[in-house]
DOMAR-984396 format. One record per residue (C-alpha): x, y, z; residue number from 1; residue in one letter. Coordinates in Angstrom, 1 decimal. Each point is the difference from the previous one (the first is absolute). Example, Ala and Ser with C-alpha at 12.3 -4.5 7.8 and 13.67 -1.06 7.14 Angstrom:
! DOMAR-984396
<paza east="12.3" north="-4.5" up="7.8" seq="1" type="A"/>
<paza east="1.4" north="3.4" up="-0.7" seq="2" type="S"/>
//
This chain:
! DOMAR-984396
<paza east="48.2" north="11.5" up="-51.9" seq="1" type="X"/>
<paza east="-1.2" north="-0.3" up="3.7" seq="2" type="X"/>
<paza east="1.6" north="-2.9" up="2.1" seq="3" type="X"/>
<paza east="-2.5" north="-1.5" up="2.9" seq="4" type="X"/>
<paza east="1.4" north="0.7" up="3.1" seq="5" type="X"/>
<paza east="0.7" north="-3.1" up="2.3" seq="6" type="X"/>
<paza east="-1.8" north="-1.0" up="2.4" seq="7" type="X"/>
<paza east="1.4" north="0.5" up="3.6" seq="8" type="X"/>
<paza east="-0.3" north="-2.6" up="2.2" seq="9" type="X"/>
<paza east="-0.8" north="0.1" up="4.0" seq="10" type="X"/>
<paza east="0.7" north="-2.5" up="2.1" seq="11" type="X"/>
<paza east="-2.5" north="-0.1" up="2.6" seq="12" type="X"/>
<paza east="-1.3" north="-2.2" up="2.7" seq="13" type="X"/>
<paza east="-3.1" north="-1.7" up="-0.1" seq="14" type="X"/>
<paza east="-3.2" north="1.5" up="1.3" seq="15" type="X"/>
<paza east="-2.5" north="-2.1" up="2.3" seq="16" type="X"/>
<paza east="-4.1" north="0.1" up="0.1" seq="17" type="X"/>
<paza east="1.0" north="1.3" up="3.9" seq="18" type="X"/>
<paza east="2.0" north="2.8" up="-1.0" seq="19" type="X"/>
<paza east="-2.7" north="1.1" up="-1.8" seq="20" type="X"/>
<paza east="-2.2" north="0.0" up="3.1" seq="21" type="X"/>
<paza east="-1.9" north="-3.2" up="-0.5" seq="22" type="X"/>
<paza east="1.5" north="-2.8" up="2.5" seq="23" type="X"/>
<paza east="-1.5" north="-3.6" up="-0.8" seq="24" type="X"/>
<paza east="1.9" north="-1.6" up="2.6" seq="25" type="X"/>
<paza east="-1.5" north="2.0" up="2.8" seq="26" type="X"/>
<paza east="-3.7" north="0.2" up="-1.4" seq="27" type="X"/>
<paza east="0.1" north="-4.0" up="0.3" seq="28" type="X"/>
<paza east="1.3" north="0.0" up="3.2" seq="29" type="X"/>
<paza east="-2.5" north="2.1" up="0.7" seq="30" type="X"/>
<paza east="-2.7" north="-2.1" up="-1.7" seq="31" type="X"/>
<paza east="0.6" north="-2.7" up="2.4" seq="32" type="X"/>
<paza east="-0.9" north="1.7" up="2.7" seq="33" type="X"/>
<paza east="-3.1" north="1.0" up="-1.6" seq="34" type="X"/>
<paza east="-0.7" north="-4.1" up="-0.7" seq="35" type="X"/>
<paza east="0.4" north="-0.2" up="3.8" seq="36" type="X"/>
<paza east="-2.6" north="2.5" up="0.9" seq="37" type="X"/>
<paza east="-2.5" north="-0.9" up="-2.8" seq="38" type="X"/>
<paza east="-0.2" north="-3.3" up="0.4" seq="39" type="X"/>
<paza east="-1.8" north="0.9" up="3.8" seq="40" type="X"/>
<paza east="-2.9" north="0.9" up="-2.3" seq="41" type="X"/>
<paza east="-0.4" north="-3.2" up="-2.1" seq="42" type="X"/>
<paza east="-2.8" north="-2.2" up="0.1" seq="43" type="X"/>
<paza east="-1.2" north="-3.6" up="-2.0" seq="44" type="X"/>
<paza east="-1.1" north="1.9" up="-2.9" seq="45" type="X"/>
<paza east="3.5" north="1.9" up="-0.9" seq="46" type="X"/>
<paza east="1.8" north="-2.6" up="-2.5" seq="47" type="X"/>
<paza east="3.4" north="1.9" up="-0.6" seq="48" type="X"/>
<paza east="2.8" north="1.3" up="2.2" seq="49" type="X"/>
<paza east="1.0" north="4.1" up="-0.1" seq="50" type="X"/>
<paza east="2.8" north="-0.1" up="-3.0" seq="51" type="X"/>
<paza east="-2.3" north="-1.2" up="-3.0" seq="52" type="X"/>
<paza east="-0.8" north="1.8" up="-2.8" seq="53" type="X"/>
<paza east="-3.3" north="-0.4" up="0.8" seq="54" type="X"/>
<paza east="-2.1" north="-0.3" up="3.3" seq="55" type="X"/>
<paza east="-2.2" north="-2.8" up="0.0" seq="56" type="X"/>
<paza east="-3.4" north="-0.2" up="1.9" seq="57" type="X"/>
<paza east="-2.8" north="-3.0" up="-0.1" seq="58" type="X"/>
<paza east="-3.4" north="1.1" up="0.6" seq="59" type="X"/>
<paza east="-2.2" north="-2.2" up="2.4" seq="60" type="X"/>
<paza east="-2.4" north="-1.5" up="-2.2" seq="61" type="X"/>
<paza east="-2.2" north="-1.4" up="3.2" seq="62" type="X"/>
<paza east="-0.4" north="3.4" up="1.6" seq="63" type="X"/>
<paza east="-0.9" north="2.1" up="-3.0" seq="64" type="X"/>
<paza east="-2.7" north="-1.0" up="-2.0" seq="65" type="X"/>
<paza east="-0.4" north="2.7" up="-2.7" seq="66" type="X"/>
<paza east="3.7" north="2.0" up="0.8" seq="67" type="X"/>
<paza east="0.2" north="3.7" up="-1.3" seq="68" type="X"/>
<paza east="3.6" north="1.4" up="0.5" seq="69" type="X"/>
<paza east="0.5" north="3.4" up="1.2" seq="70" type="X"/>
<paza east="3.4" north="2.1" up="-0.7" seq="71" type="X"/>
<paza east="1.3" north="3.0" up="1.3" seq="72" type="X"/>
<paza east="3.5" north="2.0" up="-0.7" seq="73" type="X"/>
<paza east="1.2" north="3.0" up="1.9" seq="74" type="X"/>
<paza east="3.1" north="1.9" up="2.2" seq="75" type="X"/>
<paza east="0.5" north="1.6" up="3.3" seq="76" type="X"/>
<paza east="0.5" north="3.9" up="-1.7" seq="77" type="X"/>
<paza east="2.0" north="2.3" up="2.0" seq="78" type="X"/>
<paza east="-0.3" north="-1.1" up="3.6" seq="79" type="X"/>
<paza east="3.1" north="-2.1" up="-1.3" seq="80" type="X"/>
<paza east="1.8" north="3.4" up="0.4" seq="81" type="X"/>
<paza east="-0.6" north="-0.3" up="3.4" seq="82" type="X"/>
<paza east="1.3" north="-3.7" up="0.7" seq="83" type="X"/>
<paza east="3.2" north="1.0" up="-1.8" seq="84" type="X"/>
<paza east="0.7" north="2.9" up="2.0" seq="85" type="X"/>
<paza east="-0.7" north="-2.4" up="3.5" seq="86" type="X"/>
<paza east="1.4" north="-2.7" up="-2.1" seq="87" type="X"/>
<paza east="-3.1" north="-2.0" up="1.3" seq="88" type="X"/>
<paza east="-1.0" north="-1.9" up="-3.0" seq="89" type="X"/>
<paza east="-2.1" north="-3.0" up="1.5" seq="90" type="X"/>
<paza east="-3.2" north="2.0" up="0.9" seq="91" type="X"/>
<paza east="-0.3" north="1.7" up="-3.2" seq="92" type="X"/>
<paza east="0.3" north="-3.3" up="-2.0" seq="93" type="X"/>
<paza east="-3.0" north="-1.4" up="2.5" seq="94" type="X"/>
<paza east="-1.8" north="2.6" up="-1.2" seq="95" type="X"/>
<paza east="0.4" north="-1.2" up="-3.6" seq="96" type="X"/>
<paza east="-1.6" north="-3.2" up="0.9" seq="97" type="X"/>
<paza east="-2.8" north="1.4" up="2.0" seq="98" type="X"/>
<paza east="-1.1" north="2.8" up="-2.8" seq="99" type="X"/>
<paza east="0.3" north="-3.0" up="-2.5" seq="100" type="X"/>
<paza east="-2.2" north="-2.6" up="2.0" seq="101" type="X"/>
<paza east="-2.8" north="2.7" up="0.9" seq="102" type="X"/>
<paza east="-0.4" north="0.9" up="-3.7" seq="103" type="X"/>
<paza east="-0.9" north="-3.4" up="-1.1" seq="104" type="X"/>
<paza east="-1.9" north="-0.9" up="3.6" seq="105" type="X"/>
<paza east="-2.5" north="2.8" up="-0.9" seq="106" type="X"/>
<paza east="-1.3" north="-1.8" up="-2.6" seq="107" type="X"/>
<paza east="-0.6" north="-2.8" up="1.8" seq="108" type="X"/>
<paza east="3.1" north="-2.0" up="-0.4" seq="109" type="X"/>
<paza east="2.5" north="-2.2" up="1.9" seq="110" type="X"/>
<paza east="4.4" north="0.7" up="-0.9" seq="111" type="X"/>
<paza east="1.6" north="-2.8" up="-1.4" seq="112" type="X"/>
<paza east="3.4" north="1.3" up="-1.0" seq="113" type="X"/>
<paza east="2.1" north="3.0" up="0.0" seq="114" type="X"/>
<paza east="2.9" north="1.2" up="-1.9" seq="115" type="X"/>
<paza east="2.1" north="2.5" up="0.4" seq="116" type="X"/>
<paza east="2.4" north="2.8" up="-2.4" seq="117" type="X"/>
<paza east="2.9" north="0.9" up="2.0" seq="118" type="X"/>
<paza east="2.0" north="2.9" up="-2.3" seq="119" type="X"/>
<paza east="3.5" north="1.5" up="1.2" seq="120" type="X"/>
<paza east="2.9" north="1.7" up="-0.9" seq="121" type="X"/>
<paza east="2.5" north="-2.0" up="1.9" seq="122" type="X"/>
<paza east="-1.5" north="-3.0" up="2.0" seq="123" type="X"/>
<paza east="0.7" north="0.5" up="3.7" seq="124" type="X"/>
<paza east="-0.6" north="-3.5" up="1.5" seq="125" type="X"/>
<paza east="-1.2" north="1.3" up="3.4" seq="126" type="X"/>
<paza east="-2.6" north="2.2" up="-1.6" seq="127" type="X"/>
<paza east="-1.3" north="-2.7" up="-2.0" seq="128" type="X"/>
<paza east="-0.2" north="-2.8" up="2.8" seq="129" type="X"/>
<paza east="-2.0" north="2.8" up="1.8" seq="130" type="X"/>
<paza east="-2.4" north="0.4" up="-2.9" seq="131" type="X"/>
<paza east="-0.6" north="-3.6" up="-0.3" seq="132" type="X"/>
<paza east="-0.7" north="-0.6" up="3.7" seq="133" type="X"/>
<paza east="-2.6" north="2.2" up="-0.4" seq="134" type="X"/>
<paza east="-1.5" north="-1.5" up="-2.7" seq="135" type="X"/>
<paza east="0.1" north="-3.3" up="1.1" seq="136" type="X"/>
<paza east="-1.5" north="0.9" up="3.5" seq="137" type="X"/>
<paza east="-2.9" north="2.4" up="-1.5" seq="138" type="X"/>
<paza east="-0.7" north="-3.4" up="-2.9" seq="139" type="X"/>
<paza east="-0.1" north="-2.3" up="3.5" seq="140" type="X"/>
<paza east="-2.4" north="2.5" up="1.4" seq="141" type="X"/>
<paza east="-2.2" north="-0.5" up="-2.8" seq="142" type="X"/>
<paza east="0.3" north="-3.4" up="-1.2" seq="143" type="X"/>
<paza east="1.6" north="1.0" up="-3.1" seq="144" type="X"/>
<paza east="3.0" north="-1.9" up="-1.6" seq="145" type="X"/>
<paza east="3.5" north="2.1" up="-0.4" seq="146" type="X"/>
<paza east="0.3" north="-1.8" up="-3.9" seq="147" type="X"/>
<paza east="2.8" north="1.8" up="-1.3" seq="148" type="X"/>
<paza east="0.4" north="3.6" up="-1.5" seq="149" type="X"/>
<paza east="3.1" north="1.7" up="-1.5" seq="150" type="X"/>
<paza east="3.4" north="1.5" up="1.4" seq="151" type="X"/>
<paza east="1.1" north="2.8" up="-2.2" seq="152" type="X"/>
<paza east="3.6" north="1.7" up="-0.1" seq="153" type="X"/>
<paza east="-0.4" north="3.3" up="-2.0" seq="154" type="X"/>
<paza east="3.3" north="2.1" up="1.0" seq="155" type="X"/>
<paza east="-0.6" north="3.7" up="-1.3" seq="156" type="X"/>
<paza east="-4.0" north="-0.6" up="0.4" seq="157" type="X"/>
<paza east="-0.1" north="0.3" up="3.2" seq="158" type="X"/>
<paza east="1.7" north="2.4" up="2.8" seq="159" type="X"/>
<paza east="2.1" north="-1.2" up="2.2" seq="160" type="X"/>
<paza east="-1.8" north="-2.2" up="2.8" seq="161" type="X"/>
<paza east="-3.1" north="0.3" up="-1.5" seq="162" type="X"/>
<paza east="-2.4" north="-2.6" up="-1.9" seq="163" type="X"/>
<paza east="-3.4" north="-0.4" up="-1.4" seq="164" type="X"/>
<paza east="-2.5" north="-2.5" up="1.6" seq="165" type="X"/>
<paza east="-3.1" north="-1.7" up="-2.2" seq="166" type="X"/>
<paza east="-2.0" north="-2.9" up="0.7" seq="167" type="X"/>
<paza east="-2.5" north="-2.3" up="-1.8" seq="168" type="X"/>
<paza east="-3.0" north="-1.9" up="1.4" seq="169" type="X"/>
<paza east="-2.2" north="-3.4" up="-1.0" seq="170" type="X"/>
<paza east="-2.8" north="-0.8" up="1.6" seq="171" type="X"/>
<paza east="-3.3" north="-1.8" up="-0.5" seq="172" type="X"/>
<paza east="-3.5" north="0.2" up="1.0" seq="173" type="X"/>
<paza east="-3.2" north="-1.8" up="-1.3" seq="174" type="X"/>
<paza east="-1.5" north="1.0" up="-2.6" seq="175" type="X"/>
<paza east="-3.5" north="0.6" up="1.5" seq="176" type="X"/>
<paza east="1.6" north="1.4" up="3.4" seq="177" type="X"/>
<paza east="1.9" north="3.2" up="-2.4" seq="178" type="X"/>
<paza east="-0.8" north="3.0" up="2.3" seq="179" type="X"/>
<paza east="-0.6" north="2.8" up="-3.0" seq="180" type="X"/>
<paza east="-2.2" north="2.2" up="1.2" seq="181" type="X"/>
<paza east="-3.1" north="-0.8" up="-1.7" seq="182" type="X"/>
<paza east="-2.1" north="-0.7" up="2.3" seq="183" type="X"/>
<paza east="0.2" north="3.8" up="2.2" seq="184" type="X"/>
<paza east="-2.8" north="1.7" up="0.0" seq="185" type="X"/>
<paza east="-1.4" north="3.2" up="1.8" seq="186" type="X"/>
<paza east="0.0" north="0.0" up="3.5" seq="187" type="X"/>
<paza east="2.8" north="-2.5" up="0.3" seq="188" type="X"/>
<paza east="2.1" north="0.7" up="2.6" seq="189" type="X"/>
<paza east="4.1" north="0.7" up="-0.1" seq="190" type="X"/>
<paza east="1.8" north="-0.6" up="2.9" seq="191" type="X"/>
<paza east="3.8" north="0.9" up="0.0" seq="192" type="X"/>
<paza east="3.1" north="-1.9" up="1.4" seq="193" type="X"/>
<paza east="2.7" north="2.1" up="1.6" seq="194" type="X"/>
<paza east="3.1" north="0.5" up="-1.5" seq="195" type="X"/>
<paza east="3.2" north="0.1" up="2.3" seq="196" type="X"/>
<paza east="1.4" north="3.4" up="-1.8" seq="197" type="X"/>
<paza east="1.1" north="1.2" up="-3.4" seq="198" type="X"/>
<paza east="0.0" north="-3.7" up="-1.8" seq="199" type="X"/>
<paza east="2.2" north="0.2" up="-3.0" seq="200" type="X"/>
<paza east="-2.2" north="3.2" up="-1.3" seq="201" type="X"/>
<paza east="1.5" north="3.9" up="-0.1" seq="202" type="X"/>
<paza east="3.0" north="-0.6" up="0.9" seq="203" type="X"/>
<paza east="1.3" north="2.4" up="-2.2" seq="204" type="X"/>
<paza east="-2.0" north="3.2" up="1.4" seq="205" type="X"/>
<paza east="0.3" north="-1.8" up="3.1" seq="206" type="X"/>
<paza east="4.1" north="0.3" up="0.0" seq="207" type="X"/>
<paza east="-0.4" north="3.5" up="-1.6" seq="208" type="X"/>
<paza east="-1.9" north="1.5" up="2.6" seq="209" type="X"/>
<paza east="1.7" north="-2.0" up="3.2" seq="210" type="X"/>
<paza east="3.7" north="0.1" up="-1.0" seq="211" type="X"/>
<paza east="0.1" north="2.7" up="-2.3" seq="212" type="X"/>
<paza east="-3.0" north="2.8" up="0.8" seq="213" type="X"/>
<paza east="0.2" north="-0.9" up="3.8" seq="214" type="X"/>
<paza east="4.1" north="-1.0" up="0.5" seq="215" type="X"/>
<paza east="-1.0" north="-3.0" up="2.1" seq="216" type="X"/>
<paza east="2.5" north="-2.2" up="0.1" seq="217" type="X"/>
<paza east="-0.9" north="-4.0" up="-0.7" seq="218" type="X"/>
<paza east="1.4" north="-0.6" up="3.4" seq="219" type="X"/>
<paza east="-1.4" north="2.8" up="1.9" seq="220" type="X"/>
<paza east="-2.9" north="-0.9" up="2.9" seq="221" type="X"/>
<paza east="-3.4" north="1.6" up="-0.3" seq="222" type="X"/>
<paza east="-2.3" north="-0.2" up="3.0" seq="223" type="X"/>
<paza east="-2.7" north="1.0" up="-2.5" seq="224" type="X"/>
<paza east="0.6" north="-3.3" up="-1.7" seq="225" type="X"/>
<paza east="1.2" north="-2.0" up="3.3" seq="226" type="X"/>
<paza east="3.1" north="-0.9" up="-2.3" seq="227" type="X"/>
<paza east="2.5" north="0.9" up="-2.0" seq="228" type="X"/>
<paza east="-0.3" north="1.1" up="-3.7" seq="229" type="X"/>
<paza east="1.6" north="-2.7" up="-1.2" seq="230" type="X"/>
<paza east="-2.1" north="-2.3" up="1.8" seq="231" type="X"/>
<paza east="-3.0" north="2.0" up="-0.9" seq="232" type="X"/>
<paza east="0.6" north="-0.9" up="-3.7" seq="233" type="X"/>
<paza east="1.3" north="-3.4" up="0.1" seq="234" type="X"/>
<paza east="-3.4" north="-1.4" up="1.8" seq="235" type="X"/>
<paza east="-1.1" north="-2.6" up="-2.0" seq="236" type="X"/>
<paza east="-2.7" north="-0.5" up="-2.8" seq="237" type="X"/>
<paza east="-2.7" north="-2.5" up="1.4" seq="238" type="X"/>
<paza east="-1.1" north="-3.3" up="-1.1" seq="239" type="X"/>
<paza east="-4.0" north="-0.4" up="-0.2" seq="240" type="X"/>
<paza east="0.1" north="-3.4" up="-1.1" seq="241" type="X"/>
<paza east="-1.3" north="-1.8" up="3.5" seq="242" type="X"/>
<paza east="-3.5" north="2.3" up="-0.2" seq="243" type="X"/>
<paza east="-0.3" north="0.0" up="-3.6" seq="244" type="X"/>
<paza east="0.3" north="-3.4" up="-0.2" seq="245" type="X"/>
<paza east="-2.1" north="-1.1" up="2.7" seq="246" type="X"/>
<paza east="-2.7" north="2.6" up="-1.1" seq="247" type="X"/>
<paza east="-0.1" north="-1.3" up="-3.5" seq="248" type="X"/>
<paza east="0.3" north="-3.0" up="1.1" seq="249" type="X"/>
<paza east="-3.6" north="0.5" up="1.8" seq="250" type="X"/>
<paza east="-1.5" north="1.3" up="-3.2" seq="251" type="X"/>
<paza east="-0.7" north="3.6" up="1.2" seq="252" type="X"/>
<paza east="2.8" north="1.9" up="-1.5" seq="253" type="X"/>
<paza east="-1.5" north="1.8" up="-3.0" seq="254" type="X"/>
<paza east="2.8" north="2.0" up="-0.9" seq="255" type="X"/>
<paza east="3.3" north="1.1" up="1.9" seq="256" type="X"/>
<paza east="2.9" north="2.7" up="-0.8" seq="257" type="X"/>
<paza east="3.6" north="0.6" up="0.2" seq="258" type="X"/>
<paza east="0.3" north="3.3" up="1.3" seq="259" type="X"/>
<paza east="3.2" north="0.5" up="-1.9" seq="260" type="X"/>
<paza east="1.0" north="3.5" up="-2.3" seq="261" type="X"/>
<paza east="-2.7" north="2.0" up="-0.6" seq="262" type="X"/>
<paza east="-1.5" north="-0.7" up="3.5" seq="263" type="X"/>
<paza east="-3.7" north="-0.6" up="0.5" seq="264" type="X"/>
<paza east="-1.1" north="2.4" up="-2.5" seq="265" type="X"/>
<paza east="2.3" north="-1.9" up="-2.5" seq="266" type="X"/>
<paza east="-0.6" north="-3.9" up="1.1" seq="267" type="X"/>
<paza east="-3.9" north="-0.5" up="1.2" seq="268" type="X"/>
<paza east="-1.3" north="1.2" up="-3.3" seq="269" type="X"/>
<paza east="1.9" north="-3.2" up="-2.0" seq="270" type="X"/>
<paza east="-1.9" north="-2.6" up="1.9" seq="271" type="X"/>
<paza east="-3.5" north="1.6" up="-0.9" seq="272" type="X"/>
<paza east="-2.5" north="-1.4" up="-2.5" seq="273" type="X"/>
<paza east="-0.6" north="2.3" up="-2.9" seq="274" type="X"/>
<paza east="-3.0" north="0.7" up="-1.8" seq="275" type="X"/>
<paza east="-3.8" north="0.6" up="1.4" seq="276" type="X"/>
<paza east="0.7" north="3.7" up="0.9" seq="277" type="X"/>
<paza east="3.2" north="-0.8" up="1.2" seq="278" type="X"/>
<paza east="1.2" north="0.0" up="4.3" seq="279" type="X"/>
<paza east="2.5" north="1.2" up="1.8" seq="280" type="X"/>
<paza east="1.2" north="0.0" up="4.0" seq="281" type="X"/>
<paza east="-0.8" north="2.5" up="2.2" seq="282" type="X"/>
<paza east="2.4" north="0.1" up="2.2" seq="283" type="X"/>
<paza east="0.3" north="1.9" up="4.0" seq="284" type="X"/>
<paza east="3.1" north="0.8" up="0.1" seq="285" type="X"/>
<paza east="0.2" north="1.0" up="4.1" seq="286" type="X"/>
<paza east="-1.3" north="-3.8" up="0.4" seq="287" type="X"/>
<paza east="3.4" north="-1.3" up="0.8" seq="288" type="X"/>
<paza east="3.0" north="1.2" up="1.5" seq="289" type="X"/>
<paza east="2.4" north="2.2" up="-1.6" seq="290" type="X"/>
<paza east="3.8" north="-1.3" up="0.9" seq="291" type="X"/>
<paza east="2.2" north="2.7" up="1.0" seq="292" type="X"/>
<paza east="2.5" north="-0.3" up="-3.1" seq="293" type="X"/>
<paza east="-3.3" north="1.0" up="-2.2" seq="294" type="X"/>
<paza east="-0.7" north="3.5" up="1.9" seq="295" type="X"/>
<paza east="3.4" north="0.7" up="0.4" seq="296" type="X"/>
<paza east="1.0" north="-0.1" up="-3.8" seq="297" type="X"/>
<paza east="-3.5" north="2.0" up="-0.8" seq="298" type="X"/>
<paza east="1.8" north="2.6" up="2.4" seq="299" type="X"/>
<paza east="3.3" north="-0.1" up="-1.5" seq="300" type="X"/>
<paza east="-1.2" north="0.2" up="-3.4" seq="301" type="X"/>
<paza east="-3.2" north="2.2" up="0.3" seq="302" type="X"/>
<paza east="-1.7" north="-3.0" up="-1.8" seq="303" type="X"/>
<paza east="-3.8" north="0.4" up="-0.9" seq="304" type="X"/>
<paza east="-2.2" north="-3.3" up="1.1" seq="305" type="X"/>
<paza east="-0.4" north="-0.6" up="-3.5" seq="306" type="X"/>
<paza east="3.7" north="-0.4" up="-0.8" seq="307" type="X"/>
<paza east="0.4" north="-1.8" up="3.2" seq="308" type="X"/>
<paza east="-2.4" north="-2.8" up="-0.7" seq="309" type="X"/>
<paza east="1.1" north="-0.6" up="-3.8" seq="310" type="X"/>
<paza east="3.6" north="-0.3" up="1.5" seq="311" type="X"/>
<paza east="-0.3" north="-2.0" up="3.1" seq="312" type="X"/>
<paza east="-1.9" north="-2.7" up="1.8" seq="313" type="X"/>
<paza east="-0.7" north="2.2" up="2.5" seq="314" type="X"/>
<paza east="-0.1" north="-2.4" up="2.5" seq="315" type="X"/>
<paza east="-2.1" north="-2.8" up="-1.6" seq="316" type="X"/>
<paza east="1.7" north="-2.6" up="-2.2" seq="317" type="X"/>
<paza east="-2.9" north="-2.4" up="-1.2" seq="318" type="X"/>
<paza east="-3.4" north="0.7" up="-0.7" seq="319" type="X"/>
<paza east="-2.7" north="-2.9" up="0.2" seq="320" type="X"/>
<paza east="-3.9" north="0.5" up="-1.6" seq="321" type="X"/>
<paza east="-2.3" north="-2.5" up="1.4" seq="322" type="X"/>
<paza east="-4.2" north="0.2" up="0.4" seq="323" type="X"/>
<paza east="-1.2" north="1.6" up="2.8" seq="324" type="X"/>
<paza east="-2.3" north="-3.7" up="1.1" seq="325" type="X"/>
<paza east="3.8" north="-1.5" up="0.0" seq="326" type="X"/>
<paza east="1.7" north="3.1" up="1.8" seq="327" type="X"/>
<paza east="-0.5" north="-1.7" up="3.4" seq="328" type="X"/>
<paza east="1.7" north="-3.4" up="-1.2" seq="329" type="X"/>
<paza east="3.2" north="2.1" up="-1.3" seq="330" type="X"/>
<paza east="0.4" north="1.9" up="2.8" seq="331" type="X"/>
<paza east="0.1" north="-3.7" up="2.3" seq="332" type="X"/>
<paza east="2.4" north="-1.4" up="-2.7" seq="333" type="X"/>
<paza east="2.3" north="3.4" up="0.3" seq="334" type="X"/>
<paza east="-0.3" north="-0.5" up="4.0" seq="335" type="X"/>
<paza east="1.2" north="-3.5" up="-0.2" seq="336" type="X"/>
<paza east="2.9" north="0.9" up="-1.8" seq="337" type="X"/>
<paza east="0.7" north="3.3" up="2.2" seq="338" type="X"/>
<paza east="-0.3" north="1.7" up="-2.8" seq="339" type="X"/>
<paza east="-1.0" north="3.7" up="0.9" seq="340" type="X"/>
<paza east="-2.3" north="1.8" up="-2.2" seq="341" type="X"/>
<paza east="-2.2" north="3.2" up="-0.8" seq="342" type="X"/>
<paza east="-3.0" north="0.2" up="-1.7" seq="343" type="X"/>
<paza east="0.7" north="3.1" up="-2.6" seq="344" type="X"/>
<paza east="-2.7" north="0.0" up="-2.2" seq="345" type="X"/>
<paza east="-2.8" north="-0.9" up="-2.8" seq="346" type="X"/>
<paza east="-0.4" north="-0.9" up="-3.4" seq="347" type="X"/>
<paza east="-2.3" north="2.5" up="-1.7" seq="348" type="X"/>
<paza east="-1.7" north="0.6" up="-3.1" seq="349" type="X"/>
<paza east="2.5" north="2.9" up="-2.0" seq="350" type="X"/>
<paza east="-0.7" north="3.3" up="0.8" seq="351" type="X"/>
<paza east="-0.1" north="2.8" up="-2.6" seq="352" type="X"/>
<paza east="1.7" north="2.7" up="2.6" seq="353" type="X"/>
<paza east="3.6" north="-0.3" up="0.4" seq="354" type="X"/>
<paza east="-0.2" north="-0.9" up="3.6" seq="355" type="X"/>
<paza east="3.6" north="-0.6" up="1.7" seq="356" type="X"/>
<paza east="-1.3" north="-3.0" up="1.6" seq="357" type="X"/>
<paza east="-0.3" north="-2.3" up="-2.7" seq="358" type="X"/>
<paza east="1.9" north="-2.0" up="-2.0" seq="359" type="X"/>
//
């Protein structure tokens, strides 16, 4: 006959939710200071303080008279990699805000609110407070309300010191004043807005080919760049809200893209009417500036133009469609703002051939 065996007992002390790499106490105090900072971007319509479980925002019902909302979601990518190894975090988050507000602003719409996934291993307090100064100063820049968002302690997820960065955009724009491309036709003219370097796209070839395939190091000074590497890659991702807006607002912005991943081959063809044969852009690519960053990773890497332009930007970071009767009213608008621009090309029927030049 088998006897159970007794079970042993072991006396043990009691295990906290910090021990286990999630500290409450210090992601409140932390929360505070984010209160502090978000508040700066409040304005009459926000209804609830940062700390609800749910952000509330009352629409203006004298402004808009037939409201569409327009949403948008995305993250900054790998060019975090680079603000945790300068442990320069506010820029980056900027960024977020910026890439956010242009992808809504090219269909014709104006940000309301902004929110914001902040994911960690262990919450550094410092880091954080930078991240949220730079979303609340990029959400000032562009009118938009800093609502609320989510602070996430995942220890195990994440390496040590590092984090993941998203954001989430409402904004609204009448519905007869939705810019969506319908109206380009052939011979329309696109004119491109300068980007100030990489953006938040190809970072990851860019990183392979600077830091790995080169050796530069992140702080190391290149004439060629008039800057360091670091600095190089940490130049921030535009807002194009000011000419966007003030162009649509004008009624002579037929269609307008974020030059984003998949460059100007991958972006300008989203914004153009399908059917009746079909059109594309044809594009001069010589028509603007190349920065240095662009020709110096092409050398680096070997990289055929192809590649180069579904990667990066390439030096342009919005690109606007508007009739070639209205081009002369756009380009006062852009001069009012001191907004530079190029004009890079035409809207054409498709072509058969497999020309390089259009998109």
């Amino acid at each position: 006959m088998n006897k159970a065996l007794p079970v042993k007992k072991v006396k043990t002390n009691s295990t906290t939710y910090a021990e286990a790499g999630v500290d409450i106490a210090r992601a409140d105090r932390a929360k505070q200071r984010i209160k502090l900072l978000a508040r700066k971007t409040f304005n009459k319509n926000v209804l609830a303080d940062i700390g609800s479980f749910g952000a509330l925002y009352a629409l203006d019902k004298r402004r808009w008279k037939a409201p569409v909302l327009v949403s948008s979601a995305d993250g900054v990518g790998t060019k975090l990699k680079i603000a945790f190894a300068l442990n320069q975090h506010r820029s980056t988050a900027a960024d977020l805000v910026n890439h956010c507000v242009n992808d809504i602003a090219v269909q014709g719409a104006t940000p309301l609110f902004f929110l914001d996934y902040f994911a960690c291993g262990r919450l550094d307090p410092a880091v954080l407070q930078q991240v949220i100064a730079g979303l609340s100063q990029a959400c000032r820049s562009n009118g938009c309300a800093l609502i609320g968002g989510e602070t996430a302690q995942l220890p195990g997820f994440y390496r040590e010191g590092e984090y993941d960065l998203a954001g989430f955009i409402v904004g609204i724009v009448e519905r007869d004043r939705i810019v969506d491309g319908r109206r380009i036709r052939p011979a329309d003219i696109v004119l491109g807005l300068p980007s100030k370097g990489l953006h938040t796209n190809g970072y990851s070839l860019a990183r392979k080919l600077l830091l790995e395939k080169a050796g530069y190091s992140l702080d190391e000074h290149l004439p060629r760049l008039r800057c360091t590497v670091g600095e190089e890659l940490l130049k921030p991702h535009r807002s194009y809200f000011k000419p966007l807006e003030r162009l649509a607002a004008a009624g002579i912005l037929k269609g307008a893209a974020h030059i984003t991943g998949g460059g100007l081959p991958g972006n300008l063809p989203r914004i153009l009417p399908q059917g009746s044969g079909g059109l594309e852009a044809r594009i001069e690519v010589e028509s603007w500036p190349e920065l240095p960053v662009f020709s110096l990773l092409r050398e680096i890497g070997n990289i055929p133009d192809e590649e180069m332009l579904r990667t990066f930007n390439m030096g342009i970071g919005m690109a606007l469609v508007v009739s070639p009767r209205d081009l002369d009213k756009a380009e006062a608008i852009l001069k009012s703002l001191r907004e530079r621009f190029y004009l890079i090309g035409r809207i054409v029927r498709k072509n058969r051939g497999n020309r390089s030049d259009r998109f």
